[in-house]
C-alpha positions in Angstrom: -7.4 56.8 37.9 -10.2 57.0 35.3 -8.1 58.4 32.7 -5.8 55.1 33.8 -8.8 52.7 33.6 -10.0 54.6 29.9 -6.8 54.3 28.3 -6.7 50.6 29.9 -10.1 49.7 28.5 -8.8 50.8 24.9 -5.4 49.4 25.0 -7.8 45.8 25.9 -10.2 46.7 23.0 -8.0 46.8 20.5 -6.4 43.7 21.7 -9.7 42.2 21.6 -10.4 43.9 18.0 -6.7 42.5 17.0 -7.5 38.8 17.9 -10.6 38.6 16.3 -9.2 40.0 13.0 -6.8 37.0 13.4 -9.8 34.6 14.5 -11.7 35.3 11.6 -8.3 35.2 9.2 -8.2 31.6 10.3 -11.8 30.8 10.3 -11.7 31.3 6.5 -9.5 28.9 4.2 -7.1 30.6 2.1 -7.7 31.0 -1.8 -4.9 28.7 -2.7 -6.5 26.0 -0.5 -10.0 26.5 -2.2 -8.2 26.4 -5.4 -5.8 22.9 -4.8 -9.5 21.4 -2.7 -11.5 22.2 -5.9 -8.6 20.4 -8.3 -9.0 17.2 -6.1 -12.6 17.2 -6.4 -12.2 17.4 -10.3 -9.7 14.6 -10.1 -11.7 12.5 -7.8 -14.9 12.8 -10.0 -13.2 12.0 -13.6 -11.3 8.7 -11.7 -14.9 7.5 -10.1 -16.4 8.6 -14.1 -13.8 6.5 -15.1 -14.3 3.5 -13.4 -17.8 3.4 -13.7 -17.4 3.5 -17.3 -15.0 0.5 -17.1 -17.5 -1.3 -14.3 -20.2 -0.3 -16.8 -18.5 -2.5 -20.1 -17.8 -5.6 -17.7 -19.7 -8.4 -18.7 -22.8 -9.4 -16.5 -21.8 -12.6 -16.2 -18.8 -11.3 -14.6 -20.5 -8.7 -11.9 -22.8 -11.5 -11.1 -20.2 -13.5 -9.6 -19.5 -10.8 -6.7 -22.4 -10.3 -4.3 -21.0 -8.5 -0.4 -22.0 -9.5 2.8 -22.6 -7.5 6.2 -24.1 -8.6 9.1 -25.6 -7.3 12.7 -24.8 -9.3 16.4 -26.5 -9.4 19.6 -24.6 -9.9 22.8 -25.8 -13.0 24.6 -24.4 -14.9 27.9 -23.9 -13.1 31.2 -22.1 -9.8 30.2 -23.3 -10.1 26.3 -19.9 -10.4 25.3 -20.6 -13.7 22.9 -22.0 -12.6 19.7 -25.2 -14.0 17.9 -26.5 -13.5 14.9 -29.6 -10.7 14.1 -29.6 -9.6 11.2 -28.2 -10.8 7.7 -27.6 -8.3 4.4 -26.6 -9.8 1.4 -26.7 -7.5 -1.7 -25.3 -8.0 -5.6 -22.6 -5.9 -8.1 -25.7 -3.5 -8.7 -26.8 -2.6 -4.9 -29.7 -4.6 -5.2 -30.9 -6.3 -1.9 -30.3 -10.4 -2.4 -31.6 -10.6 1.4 -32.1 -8.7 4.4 -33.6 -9.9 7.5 -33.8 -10.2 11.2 -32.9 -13.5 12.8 -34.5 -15.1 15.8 -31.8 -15.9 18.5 -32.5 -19.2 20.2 -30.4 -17.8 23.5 -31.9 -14.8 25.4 -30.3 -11.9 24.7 -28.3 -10.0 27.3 -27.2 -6.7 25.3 -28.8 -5.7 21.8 -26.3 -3.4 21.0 -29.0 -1.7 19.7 -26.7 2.1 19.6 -24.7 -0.1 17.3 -26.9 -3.0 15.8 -30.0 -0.9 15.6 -31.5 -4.2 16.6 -34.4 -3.7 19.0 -36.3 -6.9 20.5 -39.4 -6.4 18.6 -37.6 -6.7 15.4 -36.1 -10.2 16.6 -39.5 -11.2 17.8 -41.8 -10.3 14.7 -43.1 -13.2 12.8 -41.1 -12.0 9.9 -37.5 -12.7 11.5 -36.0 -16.0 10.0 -35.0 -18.9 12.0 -31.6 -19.0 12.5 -31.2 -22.5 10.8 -33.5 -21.7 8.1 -31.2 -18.4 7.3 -28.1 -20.0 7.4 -29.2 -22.7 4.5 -30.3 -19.8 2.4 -27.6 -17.4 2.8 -25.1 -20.4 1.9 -27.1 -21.0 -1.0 -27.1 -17.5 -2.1 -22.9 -17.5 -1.5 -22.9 -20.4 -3.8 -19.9 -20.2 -6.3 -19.7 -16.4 -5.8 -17.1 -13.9 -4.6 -17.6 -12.7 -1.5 -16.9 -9.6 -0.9 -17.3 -8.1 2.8 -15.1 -6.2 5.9 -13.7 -8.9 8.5 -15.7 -11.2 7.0 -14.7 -13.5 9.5 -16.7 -12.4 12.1 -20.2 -12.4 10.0 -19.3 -16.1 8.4 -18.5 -17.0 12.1 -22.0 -15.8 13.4 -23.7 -17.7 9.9 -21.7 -20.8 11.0 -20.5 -21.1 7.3 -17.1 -21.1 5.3 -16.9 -19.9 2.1 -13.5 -20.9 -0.4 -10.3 -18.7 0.3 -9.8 -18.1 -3.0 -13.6 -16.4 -3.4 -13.0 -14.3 -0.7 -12.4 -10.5 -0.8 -12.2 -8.8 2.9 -11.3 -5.5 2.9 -10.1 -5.6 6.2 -7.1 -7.3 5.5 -6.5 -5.8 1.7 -3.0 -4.2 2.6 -3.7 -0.9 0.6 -6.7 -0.5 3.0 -4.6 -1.0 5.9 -2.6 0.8 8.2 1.1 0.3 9.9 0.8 0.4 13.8 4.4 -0.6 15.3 5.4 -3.2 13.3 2.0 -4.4 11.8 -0.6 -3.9 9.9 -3.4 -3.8 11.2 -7.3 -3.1 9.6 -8.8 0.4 9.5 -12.6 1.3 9.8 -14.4 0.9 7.7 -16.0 4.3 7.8 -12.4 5.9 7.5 -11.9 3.9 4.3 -15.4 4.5 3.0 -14.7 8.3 3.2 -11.2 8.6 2.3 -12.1 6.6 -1.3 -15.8 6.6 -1.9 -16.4 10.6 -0.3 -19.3 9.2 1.5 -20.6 9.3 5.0 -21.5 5.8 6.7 -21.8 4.9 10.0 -22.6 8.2 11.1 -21.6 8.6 15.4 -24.0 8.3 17.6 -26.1 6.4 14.2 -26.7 2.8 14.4 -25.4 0.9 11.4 -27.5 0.0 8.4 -25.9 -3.7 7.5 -27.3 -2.9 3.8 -25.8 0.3 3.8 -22.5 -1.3 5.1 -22.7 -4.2 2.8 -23.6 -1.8 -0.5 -20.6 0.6 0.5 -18.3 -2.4 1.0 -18.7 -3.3 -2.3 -18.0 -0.1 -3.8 -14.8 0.2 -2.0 -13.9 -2.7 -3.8 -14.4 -1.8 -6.9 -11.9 1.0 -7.0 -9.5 -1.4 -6.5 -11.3 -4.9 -8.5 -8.6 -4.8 -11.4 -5.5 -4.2 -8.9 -7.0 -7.0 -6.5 -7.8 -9.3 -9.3 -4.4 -9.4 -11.1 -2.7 -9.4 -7.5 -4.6 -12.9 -7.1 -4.6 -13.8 -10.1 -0.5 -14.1 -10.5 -0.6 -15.5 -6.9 -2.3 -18.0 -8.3 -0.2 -19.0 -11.1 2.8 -18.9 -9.2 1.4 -21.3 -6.7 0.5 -23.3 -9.7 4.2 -23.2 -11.1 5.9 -24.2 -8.0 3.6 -27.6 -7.9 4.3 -28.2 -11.3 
């Protein structure tokens, strides 16, 4: 019996010994998979070298016409299901921050979100948060003849209670290259997923809030690696709508 139960116990560690040679075979990525990783970073960097160097040459008068916008809710109402507006980031081409501030909510709020929003009730409270009314006149007069740029833009220009020309309008929620088929639609992806997949970054880190600058500065970038594509996509929309009226 102890004979049995030796030769058992070796038989069982060289099983063991077996699986974690096969364990750690898989725990480490093949050479060819370094290799082909490495060749996509190189890629990646010379296309993102290369479009800065073409962003770089635009006129400013040109990147001052885009600025993005991203903004943060508050549930109000009995379940804090209706969103209200807390915090509004507006920034330009460059990143720089054209305004970011918390907004007073008139209604008492029923769910800040705040594992989302990162909006807390001192920071709606402090003396420095705009009035609602007041931030809604200055946001539209900062959107004033520009491109918008932003993702489901409809929901922060729904919260602002302002509308903003179709045609100045660049959401890259419903871009159809940053989209995705689900049955027989499309339908918008995260932005997150989008913001890794073409910029390599990390935003909207789980179990983060969101930073509405951060959003609105990354939104922005996504768009430029697609600006020209977008541009002349509207751009000969245009003039055919133009043909068929003439």
């Amino acid at each position: 019996q102890t004979e049995h139960a030796r030769a058992q116990a070796q038989q069982d560690n060289k099983t063991q010994s077996k699986l974690s040679k096969n364990k750690t075979k898989k725990d480490f990525p093949r050479i060819n998979e370094i290799l082909k990783q490495q060749r996509l970073d190189i890629n990646f960097k010379e296309q993102e070298n290369e479009r800065k160097r073409i962003d770089d040459s635009l006129p400013d008068s040109y990147k001052e016409k885009y600025v993005a916008l991203d903004c943060e809710m508050v549930g109000i109402g009995t379940e804090g299901k209706t969103s209200a507006l807390a915090r509004v980031s507006l920034v330009d081409w460059e990143g720089n921050t054209m305004i970011d501030t918390f907004v007073q909510v008139p209604s008492r709020v029923t769910d800040f979100r705040t594992h989302v929003s990162g909006v807390t009730a001192k920071d709606i409270n402090q003396r420095s948060a705009m009035d609602v009314n007041q931030c809604r006149k200055t946001v539209a007069s900062l959107l004033k003849g520009k491109v918008l740029v932003g993702h489901s833009l409809k929901n922060d220009l729904q919260a602002l209670l302002l509308q903003h020309p179709k045609e100045d309008i660049r959401d890259t929620a419903k871009y159809k290259p940053f989209q995705r088929v689900v049955g027989t639609k499309w339908r918008p992806r995260k932005l997150r997923d989008l913001v890794k997949e073409h910029l390599k970054k990390n935003i909207q880190v789980e179990g983060e809030s969101h930073d509405s600058v951060e959003d609105a500065t990354a939104t922005l970038e996504l768009f430029k690696t697609v600006r020209e594509e977008w541009e002349k996509e509207i751009d000969n929309g245009q003039r055919k709508t133009k043909k068929r009226k003439v």
